[in-house]
RORO-219896 format. One record per atom (N, C-alpha, C, O): x, z, y. Coordinates in steps of 0.1 Angstrom, whole numbers, plus 2048, in hexadecimal, padded with zeros to 3 digits. Example, Ala and Ser with C-alpha at 12.3 -4.5 7.8 and 13.67 -1.06 7.14 Angstrom:
<pts>
88484E7C7 87B84E7D3 88484E7DF 88E8557DF 8808477EA 8898477F5 88184F800 88685080B 
</pts>
This chain:
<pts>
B8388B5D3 B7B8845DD B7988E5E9 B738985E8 B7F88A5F4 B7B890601 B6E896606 B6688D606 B688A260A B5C8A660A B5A8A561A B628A8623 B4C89F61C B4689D626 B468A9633 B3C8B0633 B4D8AB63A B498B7640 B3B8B564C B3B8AA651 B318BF651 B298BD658 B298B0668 B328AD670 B218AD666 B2089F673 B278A5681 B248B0685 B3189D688 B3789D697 B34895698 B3088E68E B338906A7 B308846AE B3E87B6AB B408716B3 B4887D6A2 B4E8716A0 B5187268F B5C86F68A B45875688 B40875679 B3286E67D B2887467A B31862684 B2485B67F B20851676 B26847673 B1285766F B0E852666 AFE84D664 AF584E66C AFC848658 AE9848659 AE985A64F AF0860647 ADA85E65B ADB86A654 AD286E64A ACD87964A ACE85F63E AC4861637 ACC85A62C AC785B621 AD985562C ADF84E620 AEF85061B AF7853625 AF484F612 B0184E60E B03848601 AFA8435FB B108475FD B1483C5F2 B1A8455E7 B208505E9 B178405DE B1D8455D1 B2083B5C5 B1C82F5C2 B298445C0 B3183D5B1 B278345AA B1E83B5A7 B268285A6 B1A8215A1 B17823593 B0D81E58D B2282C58C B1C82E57C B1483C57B B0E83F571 B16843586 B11853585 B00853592 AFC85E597 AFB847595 AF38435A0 AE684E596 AE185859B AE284A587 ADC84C583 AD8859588 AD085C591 AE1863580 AE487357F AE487C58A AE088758C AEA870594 AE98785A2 AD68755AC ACF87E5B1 AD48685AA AC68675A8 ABC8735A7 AB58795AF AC087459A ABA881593 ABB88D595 AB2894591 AC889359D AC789F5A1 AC58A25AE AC68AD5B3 AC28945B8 ABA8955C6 AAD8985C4 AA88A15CB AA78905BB A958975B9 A988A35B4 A8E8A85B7 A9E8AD5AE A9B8B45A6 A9D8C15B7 A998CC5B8 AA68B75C3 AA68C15D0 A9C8C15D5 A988CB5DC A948B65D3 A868B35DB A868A55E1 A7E89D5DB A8C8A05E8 A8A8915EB A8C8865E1 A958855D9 A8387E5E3 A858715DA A8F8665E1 A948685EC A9085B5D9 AA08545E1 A9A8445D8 A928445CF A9F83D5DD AA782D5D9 AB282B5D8 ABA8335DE AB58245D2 AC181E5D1 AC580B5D2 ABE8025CE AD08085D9 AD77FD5DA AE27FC5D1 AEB8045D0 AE37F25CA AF27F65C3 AF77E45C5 AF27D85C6 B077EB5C6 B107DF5C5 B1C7DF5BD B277E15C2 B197DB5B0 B217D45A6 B317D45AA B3A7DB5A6 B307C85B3 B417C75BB B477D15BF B537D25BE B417DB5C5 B467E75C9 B477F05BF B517F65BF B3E7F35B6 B367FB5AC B3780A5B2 B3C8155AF B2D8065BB B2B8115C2 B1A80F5C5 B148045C3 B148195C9 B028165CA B0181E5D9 B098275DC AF581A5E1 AF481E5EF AE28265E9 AD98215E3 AE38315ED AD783E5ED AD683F5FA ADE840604 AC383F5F8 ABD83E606 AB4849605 AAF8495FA AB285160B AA885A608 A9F85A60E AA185761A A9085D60A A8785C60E A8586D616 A8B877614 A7A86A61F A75878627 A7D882626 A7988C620 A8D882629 A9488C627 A9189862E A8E8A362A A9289263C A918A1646 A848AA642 A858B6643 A7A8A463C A708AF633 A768BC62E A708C6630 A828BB627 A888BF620 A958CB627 A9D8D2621 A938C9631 A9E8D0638 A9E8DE637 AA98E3635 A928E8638 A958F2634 A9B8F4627 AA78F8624 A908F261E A978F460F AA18EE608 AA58F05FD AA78E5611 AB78E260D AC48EB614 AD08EE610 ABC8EF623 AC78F9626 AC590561B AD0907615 ABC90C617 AB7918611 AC1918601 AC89215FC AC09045FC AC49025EF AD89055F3 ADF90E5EE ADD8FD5FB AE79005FC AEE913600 AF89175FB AE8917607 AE992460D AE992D5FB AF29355F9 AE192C5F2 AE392E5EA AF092E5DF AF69365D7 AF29215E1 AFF9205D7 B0B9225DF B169205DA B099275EC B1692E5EE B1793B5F0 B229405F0 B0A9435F0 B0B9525ED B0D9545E0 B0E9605DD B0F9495D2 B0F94C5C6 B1F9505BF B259475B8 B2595C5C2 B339655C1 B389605B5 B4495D5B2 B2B95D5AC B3295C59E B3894B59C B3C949591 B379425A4 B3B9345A8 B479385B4 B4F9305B8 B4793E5B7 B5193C5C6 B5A9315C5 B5C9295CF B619315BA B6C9235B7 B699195B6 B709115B1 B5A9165BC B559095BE B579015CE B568F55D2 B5B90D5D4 B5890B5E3 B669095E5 B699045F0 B7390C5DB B7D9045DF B7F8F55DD B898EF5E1 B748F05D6 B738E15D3 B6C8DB5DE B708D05E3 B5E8E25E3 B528DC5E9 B518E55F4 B4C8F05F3 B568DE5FF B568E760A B478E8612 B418DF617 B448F6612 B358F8616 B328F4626 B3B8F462E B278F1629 B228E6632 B228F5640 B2090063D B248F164A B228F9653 B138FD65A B108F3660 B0C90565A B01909659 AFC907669 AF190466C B0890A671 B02904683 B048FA683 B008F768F B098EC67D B0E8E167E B058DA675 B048CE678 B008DD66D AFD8D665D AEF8CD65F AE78D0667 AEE8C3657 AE38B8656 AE28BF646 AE98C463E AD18B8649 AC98B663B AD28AD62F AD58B1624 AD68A0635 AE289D62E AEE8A4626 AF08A561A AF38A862F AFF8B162D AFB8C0624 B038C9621 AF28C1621 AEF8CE61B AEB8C660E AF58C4607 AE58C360C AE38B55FD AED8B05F6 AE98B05EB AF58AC5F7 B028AA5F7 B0E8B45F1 B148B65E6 B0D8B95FC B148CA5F7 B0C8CD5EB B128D35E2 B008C95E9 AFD8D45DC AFC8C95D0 AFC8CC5C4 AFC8BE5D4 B008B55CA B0D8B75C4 B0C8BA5B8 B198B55CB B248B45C6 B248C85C0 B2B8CC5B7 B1C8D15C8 B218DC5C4 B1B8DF5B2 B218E65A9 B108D95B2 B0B8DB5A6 B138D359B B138D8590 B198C759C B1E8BD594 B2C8C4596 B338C158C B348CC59F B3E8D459C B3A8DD58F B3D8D9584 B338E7592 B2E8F058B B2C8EA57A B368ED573 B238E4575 B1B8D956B B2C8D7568 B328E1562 B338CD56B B428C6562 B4C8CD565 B568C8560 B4F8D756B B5C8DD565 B628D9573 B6E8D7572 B5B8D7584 B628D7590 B638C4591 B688BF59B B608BE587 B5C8AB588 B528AA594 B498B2592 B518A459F B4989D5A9 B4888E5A5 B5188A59E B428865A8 B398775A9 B418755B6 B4087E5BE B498695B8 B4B8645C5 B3C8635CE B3385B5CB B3B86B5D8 B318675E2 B338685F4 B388725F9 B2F85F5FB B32867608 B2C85C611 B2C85060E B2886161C B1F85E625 B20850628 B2B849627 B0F84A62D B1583B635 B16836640 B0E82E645 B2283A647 B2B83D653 B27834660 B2882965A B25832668 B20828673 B34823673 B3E82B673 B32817674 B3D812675 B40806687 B3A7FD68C B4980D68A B4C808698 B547F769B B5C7F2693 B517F16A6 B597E86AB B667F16B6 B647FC6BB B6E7EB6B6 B7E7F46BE B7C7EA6C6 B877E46C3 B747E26D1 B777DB6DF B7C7DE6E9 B837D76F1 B747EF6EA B7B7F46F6 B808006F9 B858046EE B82809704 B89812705 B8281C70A B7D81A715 B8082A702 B8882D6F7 B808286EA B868266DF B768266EB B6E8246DE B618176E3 B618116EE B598146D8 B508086DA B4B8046E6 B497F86E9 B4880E6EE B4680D6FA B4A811705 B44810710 B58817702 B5E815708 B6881F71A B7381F720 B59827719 B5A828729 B5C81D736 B5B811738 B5F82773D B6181A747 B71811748 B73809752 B7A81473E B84812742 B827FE73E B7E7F9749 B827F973A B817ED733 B747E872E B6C7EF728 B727DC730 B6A7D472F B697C472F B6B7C173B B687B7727 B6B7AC729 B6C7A5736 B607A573B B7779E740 B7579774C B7778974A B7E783741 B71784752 B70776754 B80773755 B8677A75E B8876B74F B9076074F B9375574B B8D750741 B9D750752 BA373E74E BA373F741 BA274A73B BA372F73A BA672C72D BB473172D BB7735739 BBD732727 BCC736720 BD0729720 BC772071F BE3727724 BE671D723 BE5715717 BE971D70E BE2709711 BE6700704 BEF70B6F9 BF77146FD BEE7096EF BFA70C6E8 C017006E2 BFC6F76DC C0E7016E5 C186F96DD C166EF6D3 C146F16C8 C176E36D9 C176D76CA C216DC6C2 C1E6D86B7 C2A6E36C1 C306EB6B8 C2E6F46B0 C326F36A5 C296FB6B3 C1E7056A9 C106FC6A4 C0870069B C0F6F26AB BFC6EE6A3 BFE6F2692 BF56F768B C096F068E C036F0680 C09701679 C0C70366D C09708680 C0D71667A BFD71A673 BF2718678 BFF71E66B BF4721662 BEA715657 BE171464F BF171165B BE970664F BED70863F BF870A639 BDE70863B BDF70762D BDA71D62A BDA724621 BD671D637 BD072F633 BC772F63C BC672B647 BBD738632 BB373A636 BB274763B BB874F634 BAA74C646 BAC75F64E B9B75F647 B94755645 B9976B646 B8B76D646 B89779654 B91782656 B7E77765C B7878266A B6F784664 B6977D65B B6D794669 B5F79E663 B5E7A166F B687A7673 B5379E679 B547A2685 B417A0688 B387A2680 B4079B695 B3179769D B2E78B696 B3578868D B28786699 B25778698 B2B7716A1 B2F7776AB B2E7636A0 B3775E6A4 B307556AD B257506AA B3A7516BA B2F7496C7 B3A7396C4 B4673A6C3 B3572E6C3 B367236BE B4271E6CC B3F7146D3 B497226CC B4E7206D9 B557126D8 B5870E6CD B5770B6E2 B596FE6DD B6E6FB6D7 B736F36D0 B737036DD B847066DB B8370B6CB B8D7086C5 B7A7106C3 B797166BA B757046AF B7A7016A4 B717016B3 B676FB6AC B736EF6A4 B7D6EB6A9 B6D6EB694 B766E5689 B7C6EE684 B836E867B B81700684 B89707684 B8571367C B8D71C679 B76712678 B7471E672 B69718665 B6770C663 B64720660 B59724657 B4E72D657 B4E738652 B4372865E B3A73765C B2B72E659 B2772365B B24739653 B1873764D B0F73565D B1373A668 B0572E65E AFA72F669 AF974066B AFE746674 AF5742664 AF3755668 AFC75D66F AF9767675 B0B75766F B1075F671 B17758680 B2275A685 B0D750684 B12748691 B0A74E69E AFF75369C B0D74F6A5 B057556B3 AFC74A6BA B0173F6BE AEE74B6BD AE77416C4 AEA7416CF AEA74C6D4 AEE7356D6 AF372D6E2 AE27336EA AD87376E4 AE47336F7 ADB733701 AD9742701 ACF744706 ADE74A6FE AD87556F9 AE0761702 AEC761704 AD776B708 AE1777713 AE5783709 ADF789701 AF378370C AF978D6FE AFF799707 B01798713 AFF7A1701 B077AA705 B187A6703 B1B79C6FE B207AF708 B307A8708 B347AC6F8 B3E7A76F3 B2E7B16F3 B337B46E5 B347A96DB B3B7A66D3 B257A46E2 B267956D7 B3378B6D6 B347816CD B3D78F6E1 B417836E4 B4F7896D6 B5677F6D2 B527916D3 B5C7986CB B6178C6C4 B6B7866C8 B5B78A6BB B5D77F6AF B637726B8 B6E76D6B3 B6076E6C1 B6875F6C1 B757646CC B7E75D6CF B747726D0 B807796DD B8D7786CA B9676F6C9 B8A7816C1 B937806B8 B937726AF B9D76E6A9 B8A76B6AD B8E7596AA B9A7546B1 BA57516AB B997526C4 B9F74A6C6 BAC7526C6 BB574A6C8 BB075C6C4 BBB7636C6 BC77646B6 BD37666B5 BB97626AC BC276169F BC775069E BD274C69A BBE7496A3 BBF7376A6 BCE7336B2 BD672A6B4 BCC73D6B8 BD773D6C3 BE87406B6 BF273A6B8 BE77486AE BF774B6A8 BF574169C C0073D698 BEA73B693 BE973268E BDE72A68D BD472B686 BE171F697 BD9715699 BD170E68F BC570B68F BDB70C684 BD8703678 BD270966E BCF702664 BD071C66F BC9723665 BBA71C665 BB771366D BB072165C BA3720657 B9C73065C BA373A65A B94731660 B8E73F666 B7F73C65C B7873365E B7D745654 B6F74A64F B6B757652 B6B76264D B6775365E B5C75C666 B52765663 B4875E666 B4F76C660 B41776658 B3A77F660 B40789665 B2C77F663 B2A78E66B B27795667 B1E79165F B2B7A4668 B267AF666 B227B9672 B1C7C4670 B247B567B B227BE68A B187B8690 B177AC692 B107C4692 B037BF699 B077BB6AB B0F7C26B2 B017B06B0 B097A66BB B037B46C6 B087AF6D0 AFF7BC6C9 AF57C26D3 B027CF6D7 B067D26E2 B047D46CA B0B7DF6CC B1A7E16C4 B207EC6C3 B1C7D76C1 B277D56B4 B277E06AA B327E66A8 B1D7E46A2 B1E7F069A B157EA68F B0B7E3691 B1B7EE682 B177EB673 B197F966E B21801673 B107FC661 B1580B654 B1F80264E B227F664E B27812647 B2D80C63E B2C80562D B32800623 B1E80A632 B18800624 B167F0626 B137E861D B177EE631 B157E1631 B207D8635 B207CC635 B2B7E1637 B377DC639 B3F7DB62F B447D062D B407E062C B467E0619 B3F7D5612 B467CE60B B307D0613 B2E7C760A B327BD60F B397B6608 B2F7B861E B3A7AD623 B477B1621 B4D7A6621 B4E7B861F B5B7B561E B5C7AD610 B617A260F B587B4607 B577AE5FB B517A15FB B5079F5EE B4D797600 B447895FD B547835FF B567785FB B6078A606 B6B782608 B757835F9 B7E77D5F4 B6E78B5F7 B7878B5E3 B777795E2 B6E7725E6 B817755DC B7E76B5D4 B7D7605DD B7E7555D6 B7B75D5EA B7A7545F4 B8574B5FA B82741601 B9174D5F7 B9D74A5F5 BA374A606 BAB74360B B9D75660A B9E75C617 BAE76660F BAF76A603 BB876661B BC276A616 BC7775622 BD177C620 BC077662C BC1781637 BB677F63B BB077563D BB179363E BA2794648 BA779F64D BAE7A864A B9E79865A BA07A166C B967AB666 B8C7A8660 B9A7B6669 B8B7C066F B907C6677 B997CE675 B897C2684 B8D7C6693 B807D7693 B797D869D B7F7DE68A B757E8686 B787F267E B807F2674 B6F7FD684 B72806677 B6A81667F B6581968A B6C81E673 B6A82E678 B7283C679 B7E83E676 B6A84467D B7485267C B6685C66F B5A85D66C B7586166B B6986D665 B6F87B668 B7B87C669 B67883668 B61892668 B71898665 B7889E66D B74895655 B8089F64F B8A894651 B92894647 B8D889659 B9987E655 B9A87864A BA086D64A B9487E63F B96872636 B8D86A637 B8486B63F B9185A62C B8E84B62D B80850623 B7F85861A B75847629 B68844625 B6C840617 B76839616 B6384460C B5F842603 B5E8325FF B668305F6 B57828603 B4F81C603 B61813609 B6880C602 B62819616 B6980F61B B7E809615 B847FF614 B8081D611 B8881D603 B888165FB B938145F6 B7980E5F3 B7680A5E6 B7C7FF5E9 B867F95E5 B737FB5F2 B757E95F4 B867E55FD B887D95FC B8F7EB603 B9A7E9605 BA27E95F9 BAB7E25F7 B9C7F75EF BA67F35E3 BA37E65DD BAB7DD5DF B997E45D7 B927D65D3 B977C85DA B967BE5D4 B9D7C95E6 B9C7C05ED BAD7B95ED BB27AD5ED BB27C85EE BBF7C35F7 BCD7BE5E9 BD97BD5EA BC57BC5DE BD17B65D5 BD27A95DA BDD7A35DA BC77A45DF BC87985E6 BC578F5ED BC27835EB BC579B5F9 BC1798605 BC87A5612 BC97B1611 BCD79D61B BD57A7622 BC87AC62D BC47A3634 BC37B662E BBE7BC63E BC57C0647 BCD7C9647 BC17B9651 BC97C265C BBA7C7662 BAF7C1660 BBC7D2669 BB47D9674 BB87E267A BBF7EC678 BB07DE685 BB57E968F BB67F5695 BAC7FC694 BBD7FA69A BC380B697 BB88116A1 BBC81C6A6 BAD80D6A4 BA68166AC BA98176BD BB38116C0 BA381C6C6 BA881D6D3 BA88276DB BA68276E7 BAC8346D2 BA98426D6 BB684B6D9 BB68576D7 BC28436DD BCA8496E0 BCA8526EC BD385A6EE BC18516F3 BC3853702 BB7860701 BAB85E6FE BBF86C703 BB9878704 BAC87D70B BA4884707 BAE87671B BA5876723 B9C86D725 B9386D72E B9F86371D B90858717 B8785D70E B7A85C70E B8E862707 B838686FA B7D8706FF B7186F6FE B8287C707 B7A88670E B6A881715 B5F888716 B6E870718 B6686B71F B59863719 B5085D71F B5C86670D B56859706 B4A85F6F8 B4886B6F6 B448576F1 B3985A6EC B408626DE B398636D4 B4E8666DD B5586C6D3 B5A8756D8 B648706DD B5B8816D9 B6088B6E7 B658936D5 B6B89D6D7 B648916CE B6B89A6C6 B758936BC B7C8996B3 B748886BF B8687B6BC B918826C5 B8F8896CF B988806C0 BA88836C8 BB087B6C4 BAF8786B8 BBB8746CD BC386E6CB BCC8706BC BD68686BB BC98776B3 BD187C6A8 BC987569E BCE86F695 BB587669F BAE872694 BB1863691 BB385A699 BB1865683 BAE856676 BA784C67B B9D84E683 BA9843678 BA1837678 BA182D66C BAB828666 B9382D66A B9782565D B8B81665B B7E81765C B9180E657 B9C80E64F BAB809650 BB3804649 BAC80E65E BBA80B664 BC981765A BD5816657 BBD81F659 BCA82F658 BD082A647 BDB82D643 BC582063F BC7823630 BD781762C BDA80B62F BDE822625 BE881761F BE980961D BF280161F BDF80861A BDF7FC615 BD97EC620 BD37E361B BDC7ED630 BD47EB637 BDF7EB644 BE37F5649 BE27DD647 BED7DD655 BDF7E3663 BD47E1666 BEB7ED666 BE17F1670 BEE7EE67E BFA7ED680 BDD7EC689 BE87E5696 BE57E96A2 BDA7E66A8 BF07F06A7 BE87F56B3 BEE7ED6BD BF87E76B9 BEA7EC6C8 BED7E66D8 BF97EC6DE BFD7F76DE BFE7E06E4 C067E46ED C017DB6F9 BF77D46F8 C0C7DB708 C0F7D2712 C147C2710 C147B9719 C187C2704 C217B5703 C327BA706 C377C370C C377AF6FE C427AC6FB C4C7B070B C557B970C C487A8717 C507AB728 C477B872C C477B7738 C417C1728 C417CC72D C4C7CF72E C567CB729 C497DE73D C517E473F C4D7F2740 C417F5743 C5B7FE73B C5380B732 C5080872F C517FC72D C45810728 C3B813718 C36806716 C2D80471E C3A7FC70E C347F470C C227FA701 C197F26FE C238086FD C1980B6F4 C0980D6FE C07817705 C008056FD BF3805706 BEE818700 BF081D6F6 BE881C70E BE682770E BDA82E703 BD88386FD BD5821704 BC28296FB BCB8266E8 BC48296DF BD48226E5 BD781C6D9 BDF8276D0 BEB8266D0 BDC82D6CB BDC8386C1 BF183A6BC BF98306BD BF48426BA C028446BA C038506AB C0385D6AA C038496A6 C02849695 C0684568D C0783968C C0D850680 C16848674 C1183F671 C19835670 C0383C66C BFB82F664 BFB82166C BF7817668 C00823676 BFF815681 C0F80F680 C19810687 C0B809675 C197F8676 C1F7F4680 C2B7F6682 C137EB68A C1A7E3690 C127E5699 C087ED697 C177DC6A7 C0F7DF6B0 C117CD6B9 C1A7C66B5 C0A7C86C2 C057BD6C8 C027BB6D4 BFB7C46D7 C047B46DD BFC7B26E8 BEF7B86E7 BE97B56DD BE67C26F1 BDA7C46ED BD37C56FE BC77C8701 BDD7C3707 BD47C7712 BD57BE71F BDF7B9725 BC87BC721 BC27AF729 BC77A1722 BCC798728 BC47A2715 BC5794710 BBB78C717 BB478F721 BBE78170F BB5773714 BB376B707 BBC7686FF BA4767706 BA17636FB B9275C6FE B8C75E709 B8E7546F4 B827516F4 B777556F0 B7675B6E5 B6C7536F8 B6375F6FC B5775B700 B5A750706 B4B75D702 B3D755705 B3D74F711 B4475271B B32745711 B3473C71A B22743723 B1874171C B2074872D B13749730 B1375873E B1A75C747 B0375A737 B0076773E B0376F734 B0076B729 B0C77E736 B1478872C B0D794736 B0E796742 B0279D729 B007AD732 B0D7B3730 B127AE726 B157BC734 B247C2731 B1C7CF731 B167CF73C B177DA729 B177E4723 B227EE72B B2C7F0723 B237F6739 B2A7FB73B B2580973B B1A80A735 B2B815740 B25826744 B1A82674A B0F82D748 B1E81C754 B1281A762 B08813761 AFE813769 B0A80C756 AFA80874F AFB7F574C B067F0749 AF57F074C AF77E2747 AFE7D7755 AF87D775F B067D1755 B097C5760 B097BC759 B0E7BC74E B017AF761 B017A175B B0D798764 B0D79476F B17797758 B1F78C762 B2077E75A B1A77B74F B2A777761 B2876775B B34764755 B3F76575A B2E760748 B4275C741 B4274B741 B38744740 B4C748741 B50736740 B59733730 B5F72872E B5773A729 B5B73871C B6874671A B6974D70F B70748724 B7B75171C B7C76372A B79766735 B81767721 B82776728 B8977E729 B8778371E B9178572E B9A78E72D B9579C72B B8C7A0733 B9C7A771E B957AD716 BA27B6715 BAC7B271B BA27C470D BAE7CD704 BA57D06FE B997D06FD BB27D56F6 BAC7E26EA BB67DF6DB BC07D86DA BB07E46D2 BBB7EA6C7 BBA7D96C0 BC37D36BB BA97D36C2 BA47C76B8 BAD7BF6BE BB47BA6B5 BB07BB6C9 BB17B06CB BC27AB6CA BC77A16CC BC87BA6C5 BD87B26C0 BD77B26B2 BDF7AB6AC BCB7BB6A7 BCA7B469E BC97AA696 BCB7A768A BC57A26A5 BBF7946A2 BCD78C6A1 BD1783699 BD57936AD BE478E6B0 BED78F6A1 BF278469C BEF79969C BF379968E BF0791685 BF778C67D BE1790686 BDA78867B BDF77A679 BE377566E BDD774685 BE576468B BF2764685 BF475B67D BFC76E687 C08770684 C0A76D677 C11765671 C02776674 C04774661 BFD76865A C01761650 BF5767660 BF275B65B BFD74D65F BFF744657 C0174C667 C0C73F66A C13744665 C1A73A662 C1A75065F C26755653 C1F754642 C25752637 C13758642 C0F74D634 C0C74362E C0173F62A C1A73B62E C1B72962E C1772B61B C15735614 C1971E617 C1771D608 C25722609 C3072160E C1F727601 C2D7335F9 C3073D5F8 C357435EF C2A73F602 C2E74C607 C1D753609 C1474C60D C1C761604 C117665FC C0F76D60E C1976C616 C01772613 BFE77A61C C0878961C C0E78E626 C0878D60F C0E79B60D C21799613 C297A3616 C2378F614 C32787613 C31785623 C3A78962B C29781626 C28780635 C2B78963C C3178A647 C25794633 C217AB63E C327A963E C397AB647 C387A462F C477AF632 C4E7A263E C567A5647 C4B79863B C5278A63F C4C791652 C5578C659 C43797659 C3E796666 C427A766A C407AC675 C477AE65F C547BB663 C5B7B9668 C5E7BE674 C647AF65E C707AF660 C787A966F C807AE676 C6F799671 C6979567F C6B79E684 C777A2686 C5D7AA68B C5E7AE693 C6B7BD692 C6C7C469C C727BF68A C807C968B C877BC693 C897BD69F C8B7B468E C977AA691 C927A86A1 C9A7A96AA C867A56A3 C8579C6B2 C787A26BA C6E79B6BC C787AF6BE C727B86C4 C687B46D3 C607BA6DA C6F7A46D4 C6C7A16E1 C5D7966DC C5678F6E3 C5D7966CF C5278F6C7 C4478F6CB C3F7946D6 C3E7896C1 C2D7896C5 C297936BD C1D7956BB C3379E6B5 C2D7AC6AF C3B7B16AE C477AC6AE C377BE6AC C417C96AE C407DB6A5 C357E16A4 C467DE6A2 C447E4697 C457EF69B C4E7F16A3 C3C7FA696 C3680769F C3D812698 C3C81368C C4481D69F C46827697 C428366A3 C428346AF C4183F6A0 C3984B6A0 C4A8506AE C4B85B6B4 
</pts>
């Protein structure tokens, strides 16, 4: 199990909670009071994993630095510290020192055995460039509806259902007969949103656009204000799609962490998930060196993970110009990485998008402009959405989602001038 290294501004998390293994919740429970803070617990079955909340941590902050500072001056353990990498003492949270002596004591106790545990990660929307917010480079603009699509394609996708983990979704009327979602997870009409809200129906019409005749079950997990969810609570929505007979889900989302490896929580549930269910998501928007410099992640670089784009098991999709570009068809903020499959139209699409007064969330502080239902947008999400469509109009009866990934390869090797294109390093 990957060890948590101390908090960067592109390791965010809640700094009072993390998840652990759900058979060992008890034990570990037990050796947080025995540091001094008391805790709760959440547990979830499907995942079998439990969410620990700690009560009055920062109380605790001295005598947890004091407790850990301890077990690493202790010579006669040193071969513990090649398991449990010790927390950085100018960098380090009350968290991160707790932790460390959890796993270092439960090294110690079994013979070098740790409990899966690890922090609960603030998890990102990828809309804009370089990151949620973007800077100033990009932001949603007012445009035309997109021409019709083809009485020839109406029926690509029929007979499959996509599942979206995104905002809530704005009832747009182009959308409408075409999806599934609970009241909750619908956006109230009349209402002044920020542009983030509009995510969910920018990637609806855009997977509706490659298959018209798919079923879309919509879900939110992104709060509409700021597009940002933990990863505790993304994981259990992902999971309500087990069993749904959802056969591909978008997650136009995701995070970075501290040491590059994949979150704890968000690992569980893609393994759980993807026997049968394809994910695609998107490769992040941090290609672009002198974005990130700029942006609320100044210690991302075009090289860091994204997950759950980076994990095997997970079509990841970065952006391009489109098919009639000329030069680099590869969009500049879109990450240039072994883990990145394929790649999509991603910049200045056109999609559907709220209909009203929109605050746009820019550097320079809030602008209210006016949308007429659709918008022109980039970023890594919005060719995910493009793939998603794809594969779904290639998962006819018969042909399994998984059958689609090699069946929408092979496509884009053979005919490069395609609606996807296959990414290599």
């Amino acid at each position: 199990m990957p060890n948590d290294t101390p908090s960067r501004s592109n390791d965010m998390h809640e700094p009072d909670e993390f998840v652990v293994a759900l058979p060992h919740v008890s034990v570990i429970a037990s050796r947080i009071e025995k540091l001094g803070p008391t805790c709760e617990t959440v547990d979830s079955p499907t995942l079998n994993l439990a969410l620990v909340k700690l009560r009055d941590l920062n109380r605790f902050t001295a005598s947890l630095r004091r407790a850990a500072q301890i077990r690493v001056d202790q010579a006669d353990k040193a071969w513990v510290l090649d398991i449990v990498n010790a927390p950085n003492p100018a960098s380090t949270t009350p968290l991160d020192d707790l932790m460390f002596c959890l796993r270092y004591d439960f090294a110690v106790s079994c013979g070098g055995w740790i409990p899966s545990m690890g922090k609960n990660r603030i998890v990102h929307n990828v809309t804009g460039l370089p990151h949620i917010d973007g800077g100033a480079v990009r932001y949603p603009e007012r445009a035309p509806a997109p021409t019709p699509v083809s009485e020839l394609d109406l029926n690509r996708g029929s007979g499959v259902r996509v599942g979206v983990l995104d905002t809530g979704l704005y009832p747009h009327p182009a959308l409408a007969g075409r999806y599934l979602s609970a009241r909750s997870d619908l956006l109230t009409e009349g209402t002044v949103y920020t542009h983030f809200a509009g995510h969910a129906a920018f990637i609806s019409g855009l997977i509706l656009r490659r298959a018209p005749a798919a079923e879309l079950d919509v879900r939110q997990t992104l709060h509409n204000a700021r597009a940002t969810t933990t990863l505790w609570d993304l994981v259990r929505r992902m999971m309500t799609f087990r069993g749904s007979g959802v056969q591909i889900l978008n997650l136009s989302l995701g995070c970075y962490t501290a040491d590059g490896q994949p979150p704890m929580a968000l690992a569980r549930a893609v393994r759980l998930l993807s026997p049968d269910v394809v994910i695609v998501a998107a490769a992040g928007n941090h290609g672009d060196r002198a974005e990130n410099a700029e942006s609320d992640h100044p210690d991302v670089t075009p090289q860091t993970a994204f997950w759950p784009a980076a994990m095997d098991d997970v079509v990841a999709v970065g952006a391009d110009r489109g098919a009639g570009a000329e030069g680099s068809r590869l969009a500049p903020f879109s990450p240039r990485l072994p883990w990145v499959a394929v790649t999509a139209d991603g910049v200045d699409v056109v999609s559907t998008y709220l209909s009203g007064d929109v605050d746009v969330l820019t550097r320079a502080g809030s602008q209210r402009r006016r949308f007429d239902g659709y918008a022109r947008w980039s970023g890594t999400s919005f060719a995910a959405a493009t793939v998603t469509g794809e594969l779904a109009a290639l998962a006819r009866p018969g042909v399994s989602a998984w059958q689609a990934v090699a069946e929408l390869k092979e496509r884009a090797r053979l005919k490069p001038d395609g609606p996807v294109r296959l990414f290599t390093v």
